[in-house]
N, C-alpha and C positions, 0 to 999 in steps of 0.2 A: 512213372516216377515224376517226370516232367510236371504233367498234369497236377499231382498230388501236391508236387514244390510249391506251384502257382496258387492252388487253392489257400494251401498253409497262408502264402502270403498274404494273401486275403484276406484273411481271418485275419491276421496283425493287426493287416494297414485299416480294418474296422475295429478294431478294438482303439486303437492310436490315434483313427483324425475322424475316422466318421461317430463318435460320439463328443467329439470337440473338449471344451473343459470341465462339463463333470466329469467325463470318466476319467481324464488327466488327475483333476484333484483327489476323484476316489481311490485312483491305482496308489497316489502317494499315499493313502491312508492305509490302504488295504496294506502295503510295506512298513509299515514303523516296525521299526526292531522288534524283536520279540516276538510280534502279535503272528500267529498261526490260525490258520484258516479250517487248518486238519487236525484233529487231536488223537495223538497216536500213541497207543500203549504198546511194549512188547509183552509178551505174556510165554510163558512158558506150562506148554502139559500137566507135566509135574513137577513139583518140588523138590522131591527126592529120587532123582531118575536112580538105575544102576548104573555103573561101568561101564563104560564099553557099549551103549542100545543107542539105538537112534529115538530122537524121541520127536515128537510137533513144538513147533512155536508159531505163535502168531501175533501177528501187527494191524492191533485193533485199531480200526479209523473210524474214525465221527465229522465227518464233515460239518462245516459251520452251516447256518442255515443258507441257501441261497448258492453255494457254494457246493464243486465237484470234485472228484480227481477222476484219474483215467487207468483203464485196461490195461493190458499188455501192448495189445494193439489198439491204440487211440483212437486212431478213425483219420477221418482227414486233415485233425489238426489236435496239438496235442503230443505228450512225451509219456514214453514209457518209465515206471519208477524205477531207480538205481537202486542198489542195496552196496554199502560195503563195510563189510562183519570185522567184528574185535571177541576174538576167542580164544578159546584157553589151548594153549600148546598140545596140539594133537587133535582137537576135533574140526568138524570141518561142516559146511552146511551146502543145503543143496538150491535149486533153483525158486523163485520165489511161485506161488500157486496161486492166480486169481479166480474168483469165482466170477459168475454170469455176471455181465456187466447190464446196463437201460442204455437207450440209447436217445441222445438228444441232439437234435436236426435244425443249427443255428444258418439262416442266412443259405440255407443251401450245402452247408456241412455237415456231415454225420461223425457225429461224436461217440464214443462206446466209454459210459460214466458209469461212475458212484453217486447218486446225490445222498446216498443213506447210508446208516452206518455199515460198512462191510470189512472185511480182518483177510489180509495175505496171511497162507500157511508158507511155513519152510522146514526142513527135515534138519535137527541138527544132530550130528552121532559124534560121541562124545569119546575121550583117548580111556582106552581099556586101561585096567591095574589101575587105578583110581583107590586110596583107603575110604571106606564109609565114615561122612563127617566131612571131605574134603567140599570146600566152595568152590565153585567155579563159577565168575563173571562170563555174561553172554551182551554184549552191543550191538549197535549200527547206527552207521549214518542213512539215512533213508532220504533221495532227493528225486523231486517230485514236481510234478504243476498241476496247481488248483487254481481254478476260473468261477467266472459267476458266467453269464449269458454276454457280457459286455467287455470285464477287462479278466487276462489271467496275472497271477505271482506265481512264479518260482523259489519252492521253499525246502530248508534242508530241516531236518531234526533227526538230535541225536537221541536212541532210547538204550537203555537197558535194562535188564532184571537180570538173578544170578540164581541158580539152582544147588544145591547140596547131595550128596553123593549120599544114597540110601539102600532102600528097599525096593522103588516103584512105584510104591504105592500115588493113585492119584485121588484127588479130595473129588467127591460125585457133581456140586456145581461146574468143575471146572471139568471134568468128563461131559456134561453133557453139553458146555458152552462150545469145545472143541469138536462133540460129533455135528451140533449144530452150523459150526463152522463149514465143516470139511462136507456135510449136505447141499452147500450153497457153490461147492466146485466143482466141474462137470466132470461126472465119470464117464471112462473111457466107453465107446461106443458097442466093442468087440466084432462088432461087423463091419467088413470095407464097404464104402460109400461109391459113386457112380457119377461122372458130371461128364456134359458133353456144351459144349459150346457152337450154337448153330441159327444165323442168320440172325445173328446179334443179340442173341439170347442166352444164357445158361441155365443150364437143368441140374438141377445137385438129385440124385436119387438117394436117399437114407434110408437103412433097412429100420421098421418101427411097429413093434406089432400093434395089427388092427384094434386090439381092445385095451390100449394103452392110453391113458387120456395125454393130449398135447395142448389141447390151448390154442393162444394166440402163438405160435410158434416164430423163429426166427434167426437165421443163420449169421454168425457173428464171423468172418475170416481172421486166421491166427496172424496173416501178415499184407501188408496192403500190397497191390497189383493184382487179386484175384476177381473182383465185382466192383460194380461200380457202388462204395456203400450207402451213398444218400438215395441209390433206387428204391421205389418201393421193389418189396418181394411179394411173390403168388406163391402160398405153401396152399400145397391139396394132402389129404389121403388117398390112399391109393392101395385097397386092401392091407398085406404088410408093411408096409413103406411110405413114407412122406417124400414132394415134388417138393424143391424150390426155385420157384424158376425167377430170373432176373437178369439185370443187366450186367454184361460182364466189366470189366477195366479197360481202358486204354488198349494196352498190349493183353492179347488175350492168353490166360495160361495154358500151357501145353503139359506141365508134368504134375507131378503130386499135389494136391494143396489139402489143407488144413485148416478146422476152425471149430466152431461150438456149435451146436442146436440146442439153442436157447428156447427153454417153455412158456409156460402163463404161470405156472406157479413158483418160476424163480429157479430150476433145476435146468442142468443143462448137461450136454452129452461132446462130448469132447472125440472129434471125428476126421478120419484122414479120406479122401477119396482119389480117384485114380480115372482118368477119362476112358470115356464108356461109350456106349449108345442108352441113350435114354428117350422113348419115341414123346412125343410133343405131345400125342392125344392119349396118353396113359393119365394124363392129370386133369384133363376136361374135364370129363365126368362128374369128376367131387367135385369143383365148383360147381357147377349148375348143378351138382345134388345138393349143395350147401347152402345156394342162392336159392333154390326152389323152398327147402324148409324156412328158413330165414323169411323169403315171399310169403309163406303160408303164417307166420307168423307175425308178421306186420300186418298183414291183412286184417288176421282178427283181432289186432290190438288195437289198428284203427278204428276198427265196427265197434269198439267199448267205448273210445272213446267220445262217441255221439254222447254216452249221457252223462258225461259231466256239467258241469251247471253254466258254462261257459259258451258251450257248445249245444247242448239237447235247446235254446231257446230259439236261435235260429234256424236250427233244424226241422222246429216244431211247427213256426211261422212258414215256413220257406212251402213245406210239406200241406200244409193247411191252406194255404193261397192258390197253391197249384189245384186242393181240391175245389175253393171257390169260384176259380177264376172259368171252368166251364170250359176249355178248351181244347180243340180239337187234339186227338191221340196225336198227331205228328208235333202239336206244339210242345204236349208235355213229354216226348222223349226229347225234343231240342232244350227245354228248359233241365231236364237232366242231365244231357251231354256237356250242359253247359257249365251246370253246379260242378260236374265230377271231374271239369278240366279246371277249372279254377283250384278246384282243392289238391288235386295229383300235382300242377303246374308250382303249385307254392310249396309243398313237400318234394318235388325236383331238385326246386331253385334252392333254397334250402340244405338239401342233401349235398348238394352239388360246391356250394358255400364252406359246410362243414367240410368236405373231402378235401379243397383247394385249399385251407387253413388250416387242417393236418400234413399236405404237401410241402405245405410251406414251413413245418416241424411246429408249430403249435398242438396243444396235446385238448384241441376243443371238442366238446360230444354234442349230443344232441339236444336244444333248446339254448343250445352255446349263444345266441343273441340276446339274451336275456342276462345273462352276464353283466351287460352293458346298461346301465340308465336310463339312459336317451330312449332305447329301444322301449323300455318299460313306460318311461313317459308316455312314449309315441300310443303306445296299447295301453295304455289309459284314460289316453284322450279317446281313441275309437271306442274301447268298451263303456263309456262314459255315453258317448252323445248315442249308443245303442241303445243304452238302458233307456236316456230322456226320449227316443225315440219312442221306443217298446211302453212308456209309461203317458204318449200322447201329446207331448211339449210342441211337436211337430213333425214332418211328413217330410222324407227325406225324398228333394225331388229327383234326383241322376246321385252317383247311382244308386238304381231300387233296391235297396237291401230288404231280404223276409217278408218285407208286407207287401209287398207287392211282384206284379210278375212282370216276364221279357226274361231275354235270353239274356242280354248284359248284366243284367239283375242277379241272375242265379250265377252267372259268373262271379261277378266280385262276393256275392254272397259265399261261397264257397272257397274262395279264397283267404278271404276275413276267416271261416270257420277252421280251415286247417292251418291259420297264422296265431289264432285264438288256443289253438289245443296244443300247441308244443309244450307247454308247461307240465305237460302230464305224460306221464309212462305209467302203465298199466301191465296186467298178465301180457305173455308173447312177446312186448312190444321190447323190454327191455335186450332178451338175447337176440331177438331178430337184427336192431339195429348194431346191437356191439357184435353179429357177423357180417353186420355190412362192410362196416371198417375193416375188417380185414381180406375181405373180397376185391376182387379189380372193379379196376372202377362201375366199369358196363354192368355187370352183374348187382353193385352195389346199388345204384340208380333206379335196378330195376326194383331192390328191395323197398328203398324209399318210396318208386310207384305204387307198389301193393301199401303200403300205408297209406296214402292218398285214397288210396279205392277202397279199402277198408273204412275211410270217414264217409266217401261220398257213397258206400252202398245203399243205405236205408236211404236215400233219396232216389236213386239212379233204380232201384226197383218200384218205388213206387211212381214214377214216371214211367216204366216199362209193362209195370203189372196193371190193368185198368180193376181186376179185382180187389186190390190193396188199395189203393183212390177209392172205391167205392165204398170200402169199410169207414174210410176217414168220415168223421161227425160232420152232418148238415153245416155250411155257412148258415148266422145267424148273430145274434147283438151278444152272443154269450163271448165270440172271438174278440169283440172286443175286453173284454173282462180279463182272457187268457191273457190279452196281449198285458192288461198292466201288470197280469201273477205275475208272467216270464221278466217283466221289467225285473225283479226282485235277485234272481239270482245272476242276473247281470249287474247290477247293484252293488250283490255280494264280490262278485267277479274285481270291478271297480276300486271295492276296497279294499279286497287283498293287493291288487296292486300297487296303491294309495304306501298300503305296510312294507313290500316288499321295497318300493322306491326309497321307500324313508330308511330301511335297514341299508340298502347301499349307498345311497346320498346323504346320508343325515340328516337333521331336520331342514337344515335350508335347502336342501334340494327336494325335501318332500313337497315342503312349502313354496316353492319355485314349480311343481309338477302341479298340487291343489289350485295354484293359483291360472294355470294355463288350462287346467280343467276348468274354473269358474268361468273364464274369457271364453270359454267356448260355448258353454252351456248359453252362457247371457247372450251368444253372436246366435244360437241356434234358438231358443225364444224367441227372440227380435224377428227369426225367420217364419216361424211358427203363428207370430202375431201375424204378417202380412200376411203369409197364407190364408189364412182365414178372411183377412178383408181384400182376398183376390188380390192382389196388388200385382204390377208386371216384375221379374225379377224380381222374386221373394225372396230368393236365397244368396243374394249377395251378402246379407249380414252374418249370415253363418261361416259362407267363403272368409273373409276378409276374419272373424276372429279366429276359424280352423287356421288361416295360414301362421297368425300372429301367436297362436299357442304351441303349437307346433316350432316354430323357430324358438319360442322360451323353454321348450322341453329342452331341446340340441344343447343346449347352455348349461345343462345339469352334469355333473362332472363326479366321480365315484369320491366318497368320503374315504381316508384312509382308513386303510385296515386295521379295525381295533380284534380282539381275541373276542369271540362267538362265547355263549352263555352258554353251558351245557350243565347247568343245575338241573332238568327236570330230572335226572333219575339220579338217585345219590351217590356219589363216587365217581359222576361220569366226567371222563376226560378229553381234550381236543385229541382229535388223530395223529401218532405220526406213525412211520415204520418201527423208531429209533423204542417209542414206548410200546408199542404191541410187541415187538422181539425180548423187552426187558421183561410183560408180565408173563411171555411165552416161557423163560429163562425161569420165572418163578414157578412156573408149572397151574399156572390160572387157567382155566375156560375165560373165551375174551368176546365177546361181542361187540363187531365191530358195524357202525351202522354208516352210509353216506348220505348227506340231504341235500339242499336247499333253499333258500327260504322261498325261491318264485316254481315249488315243484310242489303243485295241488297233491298227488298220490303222497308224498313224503310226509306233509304235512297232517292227512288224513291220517295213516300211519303211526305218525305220533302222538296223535290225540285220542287216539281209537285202542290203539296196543301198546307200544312201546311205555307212554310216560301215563302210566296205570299202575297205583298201589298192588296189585298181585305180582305186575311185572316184577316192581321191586322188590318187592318180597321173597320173591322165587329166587331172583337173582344176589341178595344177600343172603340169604340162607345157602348157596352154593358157592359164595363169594365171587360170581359171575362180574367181572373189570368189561366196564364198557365205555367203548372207544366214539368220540361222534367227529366224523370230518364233512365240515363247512364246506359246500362248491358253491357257494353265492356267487360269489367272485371270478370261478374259474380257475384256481389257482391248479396251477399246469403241476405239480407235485402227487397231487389228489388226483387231477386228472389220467397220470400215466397210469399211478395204481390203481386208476378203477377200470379203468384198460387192459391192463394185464389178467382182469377179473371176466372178460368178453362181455363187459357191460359198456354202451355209448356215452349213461347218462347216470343220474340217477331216480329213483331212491337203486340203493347198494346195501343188501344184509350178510354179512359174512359172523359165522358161529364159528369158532376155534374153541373145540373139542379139550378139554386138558390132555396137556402133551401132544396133540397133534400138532402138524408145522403148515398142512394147507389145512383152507375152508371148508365150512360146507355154506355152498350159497343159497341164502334162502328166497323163498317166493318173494314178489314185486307188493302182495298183497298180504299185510300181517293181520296175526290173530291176536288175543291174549294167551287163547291156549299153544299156538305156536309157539311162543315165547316164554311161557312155564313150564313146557315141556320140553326144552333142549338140556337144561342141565339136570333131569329126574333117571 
């Protein structure tokens, strides 16, 4: 408890001084009279309950944008909501019912939130002998705290609505808004649970049958002092039953404890357990069976991704040198080892980047640098001065990138190639990595290395294989020719990122990146001229513009967030929860898609399938509501919910069936006919 006081305060004293006086002036804003953060309706089952029955009510919430409220149990910072009822003489109501909370990890705090619309159930039973016709008013005052990420308000409102003494009967929208409801609140578990606490661990064992789909799972405590809850957790299967193993609290529990197992698809199971023995190596297994498929599945999603257009030209060069270059077998498996540690080392570092920036409660996935501008500039300028390379402008003297050989060479070569491919998810690639993230670390790391080997195999075999080198085509004047095609989709590579900078910068930052690309080009020319007339130190004009475009990229800063275009297919609307639950509510088939804009497979995607006259067609004639959510930016919102989906990144295709309440997720790689034939 100590602990937990301490943290609380924490959280204050950074809401209060460490964001100095914006957040002062926002809080006073966030306070003016009136203005509510949360919008809350009471809602009552029916209309015309009978006498005497108990019936559901619920208190619908909509948080504002940007804005949360909290569980039952908050987390480490945080209040549980009040309720206090105004009812008619004689009935009486019962405890309020939260459903599965998100959880969101500010500064080292673990929060258990709302950021989307979700509805408290409460039981109210009503006083018998009632005449039919009788009204009866139902209140509350309901008080509460709603936060953003920087400051919270503490806010009261009062709701009511009043029912009339009937029949029963309830109107069918409003039956199925409430079964709707009441699916979103964890039923009970019916089995007793198992936790044992040992060498600073705890083990929750939950009985779960094996062919039950779970998800990204995740244990929520009904009240604080049982775990520690900003740990990560390790959920395994384990034939019937699910492990969670983590950190415990401070004082460690000794008797009953209680909480939810929270799913991926938003269901949760409301559970008591009782200390147990639970042995430690009952839950190894599934990992490393988890990590191992996950490995087998980056592997081959990194082997696809050699041929994207980004990637297959250095590939092709790197590959084709080694056959030129005539060198002894032990060179060319060094010039392999060398490419396949550049390319594993940078999908490490990488993985390793994303994991400590999910630790740190950021909700980033995979190609998460690209997010960012600067970064974009940065691999603009590289794939830039590859292209003017690849098309002969000049001869990149250290380091040897593709045309040339040495072991240093195929290093950063290799590095550049798997720093180049993160823009793309393909088949395998997307579920392998969204079960990295939920794997411990060691095991996720490893998954990210099979991605790495997955880019660097078609080299790393043909450095090992002397029969594959031998297939490769004679050196002759024709590589050169190659070399200016491949110029071409590096070119293309160039200026999609050109587009992609300009969609997050606007045009001055595009034009701000164009322009550090020209200074580079003209510094690498200038180097390309000496070259040629021998000069000593030819490539300081290249050094000297690379440093000076580079420092003008850094300078490029994200444009604000205006609303994404989503006219290519007709009717189509931005993403949120709040609208996919409303066209759920109206009983639509919804397709729901994730992009973009710096994600080559996404955008292939929707030039190929998605934003295609049949698509459309198909989908008006079944009046198919389709949802598109922008990740250009990162926006940590999108991000949780594509999380919950066991995806890192995207592209993200989710089909909602009419009247069904989860997905079906579809493949990384769309068709036409995939897409005409969901609603037939």
């Amino acid at each position: 408890m100590v602990r937990q006081a301490v943290r609380a305060a924490l959280f204050i004293l950074m809401t209060v001084v460490a964001l100095g006086l914006p957040a002062a002036w926002a809080q006073a804003q966030a306070q003016i009279p009136g203005v509510k953060h949360i919008r809350l309706t009471l809602v009552a089952e029916s209309d015309r309950p009978r006498s005497g029955t108990t019936m559901r009510v619920a208190f619908e919430a909509v948080p504002e944008a940007g804005w949360h409220g909290y569980w039952k149990n908050p987390g480490d910072a945080g209040v549980e909501t009040q309720v206090a009822w105004t009812l008619p003489a004689g009935a009486s109501a019962g405890a309020l019912r939260y459903p599965v909370p998100g959880r969101l990890l500010i500064a080292g705090l673990m929060n258990y939130v709302y950021e989307r619309p979700f509805a408290l159930l409460a039981d109210v039973t009503l006083p018998a002998g009632l005449a039919v016709g009788t009204r009866l008013p139902i209140a509350a005052k309901l008080t509460y705290l709603v936060c953003t990420e920087q400051i919270c308000v503490p806010e009261q409102q009062d709701v009511a609505t009043s029912v009339t003494i009937g029949d029963g009967t309830i109107a069918p929208e409003r039956r199925a808004a409430f079964d709707a409801h009441a699916r979103a609140i964890p039923r009970p578990l019916g089995s007793p649970a198992t936790y044992q606490v040992e060498q600073g661990r705890l083990r929750l064992s939950v009985p779960y049958p094996a062919d039950a789909s779970l998800g990204q799972a995740w244990f929520y405590p009904a009240a604080g002092g049982v775990i520690d809850m900003a740990a990560p957790q390790q959920v395994t299967r384990d034939g019937d039953r699910v492990v969670i193993e983590t950190k415990p609290a401070a004082t460690v529990p000794t008797g009953r404890i209680e909480g939810v197992l929270g799913t991926a698809d938003g269901q949760g199971f409301a559970l008591s357990a009782t200390p147990g023995t639970v042995a430690a190596g009952e839950a190894g297994g599934g990992v490393w069976a988890a990590a191992l498929i996950a490995f087998g599945g980056a592997l081959l999603g990194g082997l696809l991704l050699n041929v994207m257009p980004c990637v297959f030209p250095i590939l092709s060069l790197k590959a084709l040198s080694l056959a030129k270059s005539g060198e002894s077998e032990t060179h060319a498996r060094a010039e392999a080892l060398a490419y396949t540690a550049g390319v594993v080392l940078v999908c490490l570092a990488l993985g390793g980047i994303l994991l400590a920036l999910r630790a740190g409660g950021a909700s980033a996935g995979w190609a998460f640098q690209l997010q960012d501008p600067r970064v974009v500039g940065v691999l603009l300028i590289l794939v830039a001065a590859i292209a003017l390379n690849l098309a002969g402008l000049f001869e990149l003297p250290t380091p040897r990138f593709a045309s040339t050989s040495g072991v240093g060479g195929a290093f950063m070569t290799g590095a550049l190639a798997a720093f180049v491919a993160t823009p793309c998810t393909g088949p395998f690639m997307g579920a392998a990595l969204g079960a990295a993230l939920v794997l411990p670390a060691v095991a996720a790391m490893a998954v990210f290395a099979g991605l790495g080997l997955g880019i660097a195999l078609p080299f790393l075999l043909i450095g090992f294989v002397p029969a594959l080198r031998r297939r490769l085509p004679r050196p002759g004047a024709w590589m050169q020719r190659l070399r200016h095609i491949l110029s071409v989709p590096m070119f293309l590579t160039a200026l999609a990122l050109a587009w992609v900078l300009g969609r997050q910068a606007g045009v001055d930052g595009m034009t701000l990146g164009l322009a550090a690309v020209l200074l580079a080009s003209l510094g690498l020319w200038w180097t390309g001229r000496r070259q040629h007339a021998g000069r000593e130190r030819a490539g300081w004009p290249a050094g000297v513009a690379l440093s000076l475009a580079l420092a003008g990229v850094l300078l490029v800063r994200a444009a604000p967030t205006v609303a994404s275009s989503v006219a290519a297919l007709p009717g189509a609307q931005p993403f949120s929860e709040a609208r996919l639950a409303a066209l759920q509510a109206e009983g639509r088939p919804v397709f729901a898609y994730f992009t973009a804009d710096w994600c080559l497979t996404c955008k292939v995607n929707e030039k190929a399938a998605i934003e295609t006259q049949a698509v459309a067609d198909a989908f008006a004639k079944h009046k198919v509501a389709v949802l598109v959510g922008d990740w250009t930016d990162g926006d940590p919102t999108l991000g949780r919910f594509i999380e919950r989906h066991n995806r890192a990144g995207v592209p993200l295709y989710l089909w909602y069936a009419k009247g069904a309440q989860s997905p079906r997720v579809l493949p990384q790689i769309l068709t036409k006919a995939t897409l005409t034939g969901l609603s037939s």
